[in-house]
C-alpha positions in Angstrom: -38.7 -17.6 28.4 -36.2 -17.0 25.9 -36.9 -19.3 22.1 -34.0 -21.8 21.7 -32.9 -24.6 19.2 -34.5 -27.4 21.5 -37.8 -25.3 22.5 -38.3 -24.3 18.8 -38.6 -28.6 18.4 -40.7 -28.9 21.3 -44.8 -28.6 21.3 -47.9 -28.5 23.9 -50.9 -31.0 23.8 -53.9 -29.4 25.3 -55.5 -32.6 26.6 -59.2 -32.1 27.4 -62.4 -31.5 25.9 -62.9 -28.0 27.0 -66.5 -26.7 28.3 -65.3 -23.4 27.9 -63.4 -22.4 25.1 -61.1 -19.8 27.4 -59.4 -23.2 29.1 -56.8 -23.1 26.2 -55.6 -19.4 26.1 -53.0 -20.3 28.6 -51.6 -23.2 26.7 -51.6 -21.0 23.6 -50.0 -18.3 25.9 -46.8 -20.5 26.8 -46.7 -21.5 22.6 -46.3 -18.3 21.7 -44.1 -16.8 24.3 -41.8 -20.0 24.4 -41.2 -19.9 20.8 -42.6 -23.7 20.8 -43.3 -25.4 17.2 -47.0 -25.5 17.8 -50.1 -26.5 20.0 -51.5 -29.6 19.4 -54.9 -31.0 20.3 -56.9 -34.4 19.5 -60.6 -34.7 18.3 -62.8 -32.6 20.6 -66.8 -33.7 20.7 -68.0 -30.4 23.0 -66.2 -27.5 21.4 -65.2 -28.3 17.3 -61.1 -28.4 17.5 -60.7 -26.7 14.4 -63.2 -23.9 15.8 -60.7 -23.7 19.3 -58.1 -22.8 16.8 -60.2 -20.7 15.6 -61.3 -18.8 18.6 -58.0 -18.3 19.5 -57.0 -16.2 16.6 -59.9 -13.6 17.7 -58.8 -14.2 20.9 -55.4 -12.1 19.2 -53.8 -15.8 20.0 -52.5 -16.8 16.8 -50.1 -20.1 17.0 -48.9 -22.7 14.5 -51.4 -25.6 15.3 -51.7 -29.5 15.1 -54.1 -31.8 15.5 -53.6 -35.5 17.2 -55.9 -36.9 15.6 -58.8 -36.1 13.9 -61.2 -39.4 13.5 -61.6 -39.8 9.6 -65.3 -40.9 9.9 -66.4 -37.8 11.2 -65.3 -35.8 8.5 -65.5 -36.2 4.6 -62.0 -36.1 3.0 -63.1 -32.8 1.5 -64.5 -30.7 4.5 -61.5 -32.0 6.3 -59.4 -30.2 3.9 -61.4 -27.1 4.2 -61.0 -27.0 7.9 -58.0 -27.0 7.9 -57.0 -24.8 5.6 -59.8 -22.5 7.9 -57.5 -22.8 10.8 -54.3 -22.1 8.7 -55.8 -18.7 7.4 -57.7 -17.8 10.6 -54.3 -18.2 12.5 -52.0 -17.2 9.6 -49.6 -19.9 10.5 -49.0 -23.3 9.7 -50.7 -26.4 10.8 -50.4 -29.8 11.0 -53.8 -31.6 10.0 -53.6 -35.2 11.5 -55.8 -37.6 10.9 -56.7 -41.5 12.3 -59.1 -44.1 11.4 -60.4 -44.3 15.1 -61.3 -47.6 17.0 -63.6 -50.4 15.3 -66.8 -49.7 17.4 -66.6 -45.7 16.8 -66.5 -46.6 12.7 -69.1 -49.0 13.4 -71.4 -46.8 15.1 -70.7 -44.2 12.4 -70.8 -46.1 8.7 -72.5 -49.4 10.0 -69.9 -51.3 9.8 -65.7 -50.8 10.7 -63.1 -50.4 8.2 -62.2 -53.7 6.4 -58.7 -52.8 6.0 -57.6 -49.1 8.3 -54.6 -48.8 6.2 -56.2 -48.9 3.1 -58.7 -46.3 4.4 -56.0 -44.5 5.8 -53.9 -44.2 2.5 -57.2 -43.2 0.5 -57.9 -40.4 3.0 -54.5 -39.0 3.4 -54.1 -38.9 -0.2 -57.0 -36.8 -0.9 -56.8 -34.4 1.9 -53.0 -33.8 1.2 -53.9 -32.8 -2.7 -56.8 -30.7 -2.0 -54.6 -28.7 0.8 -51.9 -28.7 -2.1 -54.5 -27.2 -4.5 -54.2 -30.6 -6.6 -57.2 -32.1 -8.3 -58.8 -35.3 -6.7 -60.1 -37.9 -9.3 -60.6 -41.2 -7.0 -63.1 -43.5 -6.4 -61.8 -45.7 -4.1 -63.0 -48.3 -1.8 -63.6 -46.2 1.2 -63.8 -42.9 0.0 -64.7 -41.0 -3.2 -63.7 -37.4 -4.3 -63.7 -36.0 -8.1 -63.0 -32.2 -7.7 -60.5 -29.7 -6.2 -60.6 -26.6 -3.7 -60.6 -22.9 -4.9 -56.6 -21.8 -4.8 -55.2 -19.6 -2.6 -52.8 -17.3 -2.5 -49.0 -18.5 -2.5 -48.2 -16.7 0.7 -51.0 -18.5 2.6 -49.6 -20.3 5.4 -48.9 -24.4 4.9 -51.0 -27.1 5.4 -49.2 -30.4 6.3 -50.9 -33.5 6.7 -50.2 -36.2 9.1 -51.4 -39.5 10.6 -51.5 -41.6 14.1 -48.9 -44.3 13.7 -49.2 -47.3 16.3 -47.5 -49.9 14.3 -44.9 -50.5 11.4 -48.4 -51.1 8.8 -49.6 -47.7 9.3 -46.0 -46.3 9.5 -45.6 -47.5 6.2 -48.7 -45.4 4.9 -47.1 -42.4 6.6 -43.8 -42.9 5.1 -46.1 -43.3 1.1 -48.4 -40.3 1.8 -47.9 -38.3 4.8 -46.3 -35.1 5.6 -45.4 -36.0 9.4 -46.0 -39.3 11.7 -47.6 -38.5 14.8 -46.8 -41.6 17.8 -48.7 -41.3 21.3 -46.7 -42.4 24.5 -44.8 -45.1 22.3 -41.4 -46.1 23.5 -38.5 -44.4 21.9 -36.7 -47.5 20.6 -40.3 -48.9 19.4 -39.9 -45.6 17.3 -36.8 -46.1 16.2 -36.2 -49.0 15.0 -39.3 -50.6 14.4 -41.6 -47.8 13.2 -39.0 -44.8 11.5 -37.6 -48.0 9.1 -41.3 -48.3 8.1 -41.5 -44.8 7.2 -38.5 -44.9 5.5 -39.8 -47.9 3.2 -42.9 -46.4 2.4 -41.1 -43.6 1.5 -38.5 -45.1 -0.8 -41.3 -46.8 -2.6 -43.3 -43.4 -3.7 -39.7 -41.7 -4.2 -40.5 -39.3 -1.5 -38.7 -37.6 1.5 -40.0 -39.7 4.8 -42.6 -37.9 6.6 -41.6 -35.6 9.8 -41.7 -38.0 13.2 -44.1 -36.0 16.2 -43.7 -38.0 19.0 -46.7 -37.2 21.8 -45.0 -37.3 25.4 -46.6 -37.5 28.6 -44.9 -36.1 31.7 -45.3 -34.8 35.2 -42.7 -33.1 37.1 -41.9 -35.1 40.6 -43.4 -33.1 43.2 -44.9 -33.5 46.8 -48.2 -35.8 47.1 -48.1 -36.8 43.1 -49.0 -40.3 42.4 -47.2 -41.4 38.8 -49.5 -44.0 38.6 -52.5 -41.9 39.1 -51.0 -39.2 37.2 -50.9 -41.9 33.9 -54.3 -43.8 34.6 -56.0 -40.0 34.8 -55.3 -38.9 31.1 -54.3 -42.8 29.6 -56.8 -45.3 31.3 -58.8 -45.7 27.8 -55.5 -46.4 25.7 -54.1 -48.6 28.5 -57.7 -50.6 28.1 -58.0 -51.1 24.7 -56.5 -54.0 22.9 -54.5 -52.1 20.3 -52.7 -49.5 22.0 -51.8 -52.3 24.3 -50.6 -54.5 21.4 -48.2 -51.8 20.7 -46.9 -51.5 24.2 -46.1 -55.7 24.2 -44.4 -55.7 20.7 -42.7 -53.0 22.4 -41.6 -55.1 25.0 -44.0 -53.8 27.8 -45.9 -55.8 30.4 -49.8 -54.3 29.0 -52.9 -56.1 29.2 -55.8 -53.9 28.1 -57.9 -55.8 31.6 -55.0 -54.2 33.7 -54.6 -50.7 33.0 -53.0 -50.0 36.1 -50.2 -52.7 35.4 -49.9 -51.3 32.4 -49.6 -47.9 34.1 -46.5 -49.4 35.8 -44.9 -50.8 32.6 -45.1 -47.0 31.2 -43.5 -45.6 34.3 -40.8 -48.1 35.0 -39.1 -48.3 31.1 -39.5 -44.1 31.1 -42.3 -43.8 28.7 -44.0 -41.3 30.9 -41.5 -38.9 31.6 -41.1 -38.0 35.2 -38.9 -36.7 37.8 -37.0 -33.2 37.9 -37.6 -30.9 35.3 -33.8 -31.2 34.6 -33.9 -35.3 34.0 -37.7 -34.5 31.9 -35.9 -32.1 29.9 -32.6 -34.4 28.7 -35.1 -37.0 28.1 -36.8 -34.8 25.7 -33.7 -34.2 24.0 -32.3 -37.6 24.1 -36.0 -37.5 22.0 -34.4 -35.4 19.5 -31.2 -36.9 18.9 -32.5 -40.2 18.4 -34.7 -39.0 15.3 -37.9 -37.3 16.4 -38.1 -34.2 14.5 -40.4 -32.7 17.3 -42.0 -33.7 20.9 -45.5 -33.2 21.9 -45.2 -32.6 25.2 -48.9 -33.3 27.0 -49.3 -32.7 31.4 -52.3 -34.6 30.7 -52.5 -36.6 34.0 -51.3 -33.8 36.4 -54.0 -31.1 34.6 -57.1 -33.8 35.2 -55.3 -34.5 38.9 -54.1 -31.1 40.2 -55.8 -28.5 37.9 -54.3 -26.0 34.7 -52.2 -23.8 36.8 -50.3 -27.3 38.5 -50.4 -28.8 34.7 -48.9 -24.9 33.4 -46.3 -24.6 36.1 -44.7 -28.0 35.0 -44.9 -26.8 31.0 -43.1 -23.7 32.0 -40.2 -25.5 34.3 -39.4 -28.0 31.8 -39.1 -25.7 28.7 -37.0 -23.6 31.2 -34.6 -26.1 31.2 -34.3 -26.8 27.4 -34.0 -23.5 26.8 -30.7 -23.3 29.4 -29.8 -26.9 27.8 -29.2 -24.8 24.7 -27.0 -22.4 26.5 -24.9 -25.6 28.0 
């Protein structure tokens, strides 16, 4: 596959928990070859995610990374930061640390007792991770989280660290917008993202008189093929999200029929308004770059449900077909 303007925007989500570490090589595989922005993964509780990035680089798999998210509880503000720059040096390309509070009975299961305010603890954390990675000073005490000190600097060629957050609803794309290098959505409708969180952003970013954080938009899709179930195919990487109470939220202020007791219905609602991209890989591919004319700086794209349903080589073959096509879009 040749690299192209649209594939250079577009990432890969590996989407499990891996119980061997070798499961991601072929993701990283298409990264690399593709020319794709980077490969993302969320917070992984059998292999360390930042040691998977790791392992690739010996692996002689070095790709720009990302990570959607890591839970803040699990994680000091200040290890944080020195994982990720571990990943960045290991890899010797740049990454994209993201971060998110996590639900109310994870916290509580972790600190005793959830988050009072998520934004606030959100805006504390960001901060201090995105100073330490800038080799800044920390001297905060705040409500949620306390840091006085800095990390050891490294060398100006070593590769960036950005830092980013989940962003559900306009609150926490506000935070982005004040602190955050990139905003990272999950499944969320496009016009939800456009003109209800991006103007956020944009606020939060006016008021610290900063540039407004990158938009990463994470986009599940399946190619149409013989004996796939959509339905199926969404409940088999989403049935968690589609259950709780507020990812659904989300989905209804979006203007989406979700009720966390009907996760199948809500299953529906993300098929029929084309928030799970499916169908050809022609018609997946122009609705990733409709993606990236409306204001998404780069697409996640995750084969989440057909990998659990039909296995990696099924989940691969789609990846492959539909960055095929946005490479020949660039030709068009």
């Amino acid at each position: 596959m040749e690299n192209s303007t649209y594939a250079s925007r577009v990432s890969l989500f590996f989407p499990v928990m891996p119980l061997q570490p070798g499961t991601i090589e072929g993701f990283a595989r298409i990264v690399r070859d593709a020319g794709l922005a980077r490969l993302w993964m969320g917070q992984s509780l059998t292999f360390d995610t930042y040691h998977l990035f790791a392992y690739l680089a010996g692996r002689g798999l070095s790709v720009p990374t990302g990570t959607a998210v890591s839970l803040m509880p699990l994680r000091h503000p200040y290890d944080a930061a020195v994982q990720a720059r571990s990943v960045a040096l290991f890899t010797g390309q740049p990454m994209i640390a993201g971060f998110g509070p996590g639900g109310v009975e994870f916290v509580s299961s972790l600190r005793g007792s959830a988050y009072r305010s998520p934004l606030r603890a959100s805006r504390e954390y960001l901060s201090m991770v995105r100073a330490l990675v800038n080799g800044e000073p920390v001297e905060s005490s705040g409500e949620y989280h306390c840091l006085h000190g800095m990390l050891p600097p490294l060398p100006p060629e070593a590769p960036r660290v950005d830092v980013g957050v989940g962003v559900l609803r306009a609150g926490m794309a506000k935070v982005a917008g004040e602190v955050a290098d990139a905003a990272i959505t999950w499944l969320t409708p496009l016009p939800y993202i456009t003109d209800v969180l991006a103007p956020a952003m944009r606020e939060g970013a006016r008021e610290q008189d900063r540039q407004p954080p990158r938009i990463v938009s994470l986009v599940h899709f399946a190619v149409d093929r013989p004996g796939r179930d959509p339905r199926r195919l969404v409940l088999a990487a989403n049935d968690k999200h589609l259950g709780t109470r507020h990812y659904t939220a989300m989905l209804r202020s979006a203007g989406l029929n979700a009720d966390p007791a009907d996760p199948a219905g809500g299953a529906d609602a993300l098929i029929e308004s084309g928030v799970f991209l499916t169908g050809s890989a022609q018609e997946i591919g122009r609705q990733v770059v409709e993606h990236l004319h409306s204001g998404v700086d780069e697409v996640v794209l995750s084969p989440g449900g057909v990998l659990l349903s039909h296995g990696e080589q099924a989940a691969l073959t789609d990846v492959r077909d539909v960055v095929a096509e946005l490479s020949g879009a660039d030709r068009v």
